[in-house]
N, C-alpha and C positions, 0 to 999 in steps of 0.2 A: 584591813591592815594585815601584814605579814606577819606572821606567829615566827618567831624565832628562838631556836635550841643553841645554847651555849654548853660546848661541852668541855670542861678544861677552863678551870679561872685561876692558873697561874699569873705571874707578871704581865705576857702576852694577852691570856683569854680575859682574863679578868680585862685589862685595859678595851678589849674589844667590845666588852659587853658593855662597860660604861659610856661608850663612845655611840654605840649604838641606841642605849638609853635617852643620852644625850641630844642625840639627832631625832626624837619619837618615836622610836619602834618598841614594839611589846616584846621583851625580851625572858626567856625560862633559863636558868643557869642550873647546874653541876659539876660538883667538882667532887673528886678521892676524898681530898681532905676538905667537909665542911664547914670549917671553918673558913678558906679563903671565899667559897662559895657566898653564906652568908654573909658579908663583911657588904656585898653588894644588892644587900636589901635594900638599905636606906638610900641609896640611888635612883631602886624602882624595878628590880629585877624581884622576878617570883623564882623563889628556891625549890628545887627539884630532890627529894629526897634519895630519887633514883633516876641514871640516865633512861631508863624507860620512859617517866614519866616526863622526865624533860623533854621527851621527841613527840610524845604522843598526837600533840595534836600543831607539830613544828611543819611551817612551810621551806624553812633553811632549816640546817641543821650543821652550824657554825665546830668543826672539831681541832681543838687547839691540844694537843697535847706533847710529849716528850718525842716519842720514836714509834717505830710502827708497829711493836711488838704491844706499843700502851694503846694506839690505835683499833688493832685488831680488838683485843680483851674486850676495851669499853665497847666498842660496836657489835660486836658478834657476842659477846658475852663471853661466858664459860656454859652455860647451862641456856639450849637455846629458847627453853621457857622465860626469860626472865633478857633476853639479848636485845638490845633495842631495835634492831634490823625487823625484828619481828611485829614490831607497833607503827612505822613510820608510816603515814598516809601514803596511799598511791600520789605521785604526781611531785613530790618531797623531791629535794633537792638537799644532799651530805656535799656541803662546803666541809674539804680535808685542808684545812690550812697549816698544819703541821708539818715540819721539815722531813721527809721519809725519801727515800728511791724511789726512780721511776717506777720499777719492775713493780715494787709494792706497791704502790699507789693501782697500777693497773690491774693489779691481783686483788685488793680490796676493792675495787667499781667493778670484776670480774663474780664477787660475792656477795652485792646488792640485787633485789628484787628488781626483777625488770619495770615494774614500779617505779621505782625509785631512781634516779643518777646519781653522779656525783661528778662536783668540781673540784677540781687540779689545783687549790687554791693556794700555794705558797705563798707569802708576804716579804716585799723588802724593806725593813725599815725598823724601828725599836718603841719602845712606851709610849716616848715624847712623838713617832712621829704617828700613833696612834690618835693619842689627845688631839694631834692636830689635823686630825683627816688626809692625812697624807701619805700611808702608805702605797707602795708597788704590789698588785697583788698580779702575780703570775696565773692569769686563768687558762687551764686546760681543758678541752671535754667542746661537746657540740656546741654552734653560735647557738643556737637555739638557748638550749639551756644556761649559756651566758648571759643570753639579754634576758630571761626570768629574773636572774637574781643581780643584774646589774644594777638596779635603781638602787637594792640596798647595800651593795657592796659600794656604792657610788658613796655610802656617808664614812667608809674609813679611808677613801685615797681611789687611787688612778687604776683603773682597769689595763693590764697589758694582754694582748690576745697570743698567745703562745704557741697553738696545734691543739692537738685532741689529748685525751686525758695522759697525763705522763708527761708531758712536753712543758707545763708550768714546775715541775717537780725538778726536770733537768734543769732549766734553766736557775732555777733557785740555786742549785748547787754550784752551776757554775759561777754566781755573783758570790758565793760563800767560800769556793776554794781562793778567789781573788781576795777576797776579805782576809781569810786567814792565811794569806802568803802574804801580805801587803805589811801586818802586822808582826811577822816572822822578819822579814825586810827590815821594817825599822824598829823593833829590837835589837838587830846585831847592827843596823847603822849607831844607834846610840851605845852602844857598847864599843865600837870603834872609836865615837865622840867621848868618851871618859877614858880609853886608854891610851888616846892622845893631846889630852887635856883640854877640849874642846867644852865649853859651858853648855851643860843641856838645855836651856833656855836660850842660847844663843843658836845652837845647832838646830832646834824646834823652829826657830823665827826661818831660819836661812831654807830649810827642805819646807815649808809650805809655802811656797813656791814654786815648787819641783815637784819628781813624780810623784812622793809620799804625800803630797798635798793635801789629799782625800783621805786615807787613813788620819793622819795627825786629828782634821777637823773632827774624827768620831773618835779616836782618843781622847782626846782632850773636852768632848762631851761629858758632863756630869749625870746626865738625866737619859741617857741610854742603858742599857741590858740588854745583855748578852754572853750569860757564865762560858764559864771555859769548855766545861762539860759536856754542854751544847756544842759549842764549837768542832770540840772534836768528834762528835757524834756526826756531825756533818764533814769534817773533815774524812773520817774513817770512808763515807759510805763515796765522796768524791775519788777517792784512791783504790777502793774495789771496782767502779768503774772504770778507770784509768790507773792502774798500779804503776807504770814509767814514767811516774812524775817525782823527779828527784828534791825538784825545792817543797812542792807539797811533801812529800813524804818527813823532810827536815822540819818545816813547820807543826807537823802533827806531832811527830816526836815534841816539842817544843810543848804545844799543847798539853799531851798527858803529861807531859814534864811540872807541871807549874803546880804548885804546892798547895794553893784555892782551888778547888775545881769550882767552885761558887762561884767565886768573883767573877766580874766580868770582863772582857777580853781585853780590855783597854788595861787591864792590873799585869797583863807581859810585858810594858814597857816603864814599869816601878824598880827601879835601883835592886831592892830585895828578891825582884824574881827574874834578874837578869846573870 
């Protein structure tokens, strides 16, 4: 059976890890704060005191975290006695499914043991489309090493084959500047529809049908996440690769604008944050 490290049991990791539990896999979890770590004992995860010891004896090593900067830390450490890079079995596979750049992404597989790979692992999709084994995971990095860790990526969703390490990374970004300009879009549509007396239930009915179609239906999702915070963390890193993007750049603005950084993306289109 495949030994697998969860590193990051945020909203995101954490749903990964149960999902994975779920489906029969032996799963080791870590988190910063252990508290959300633990919460997923009683599911059947073994708690990892330290990411050391959660990789130790991992054939994946599942890293779900905030940005690349939390990325680097957790994996290399601070102190390279104690950095997990240092424990991972030869032959190990570091699934990076965290939202980062390309450049980084290639700079961190640039900093694994020859030992070791890693996949380009980006995800499209939220909580609910975790539970439901249906995420998009964007794989970057040698087929080889794909179809290693295909059977178990197969229990959260669809494998897409992207190019080599970095090119799952890009593509992510590019589904996520669409995301958050799509969402920037129809906040000032419905801000149009209230300053021309337009019922926003009525103006909601009429554009899902049209292009907004696809955003509305993840708006109007209750069981999705996706803070703002994040958003614009991904928004920022699409616009230092492409700065002459005028409607991204109004949307990020929008982004840091919004008064939750918490909440989740769908709260830019609430009367109060408009």
């Amino acid at each position: 059976m495949t030994e697998i490290a969860v590193l990051g049991t945020g909203h995101m990791g954490a749903a990964i890890a149960r999902r994975l539990l779920a489906t029969g896999h032996r799963v080791t979890v870590w988190n910063r704060t252990p508290a959300r770590a633990d919460a997923l004992a009683d599911a059947g995860a073994e708690i990892a005191a330290t990411p050391s010891r959660a990789v130790a004896e991992a054939d994946l090593v599942i890293i779900m975290l905030t940005d690349s900067a939390a990325v680097e830390a957790v994996l290399f450490g601070t102190d390279d006695a104690d950095a997990p890079v240092t424990v991972l079995r030869a032959g190990a596979i570091v699934v990076q499914m965290s939202t980062i750049g390309p450049d980084q992404t290639r700079a961190i597989a640039g900093r694994l043991p020859d030992s070791v790979a890693l996949l380009d692992a980006p995800v499209g999709g939220s909580v609910d489309t975790v539970e439901a084994g249906a995420l998009t995971i964007f794989a970057g990095g040698p087929p080889a090493i794909i179809d290693s860790a295909e059977s178990t990526l197969e229990s959260l969703g669809a494998i897409r084959r992207c190019g080599p390490v970095g090119a799952g990374s890009s593509l992510k970004l590019v589904t996520n500047t669409a995301l958050v300009t799509a969402f920037g879009a129809l906040h000032d549509t419905l801000s149009v529809a209230e300053a021309v007396g337009v019922d926003r239930a009525a103006a909601l009915d009429v554009l899902r049908t049209g292009a907004l179609g696809g955003v509305i239906t993840r708006a109007t999702r209750s069981s999705a996440s996706f803070a703002i915070s994040l958003a614009c963390k991904d928004a920022d890193l699409a616009r230092g690769a492409a700065p002459h993007t005028p409607v991204l750049t109004a949307a990020t603005h929008l982004l840091h604008d919004a008064a939750d950084q918490r909440a989740d993306l769908a709260t830019l289109i609430d009367r109060e944050n408009r």
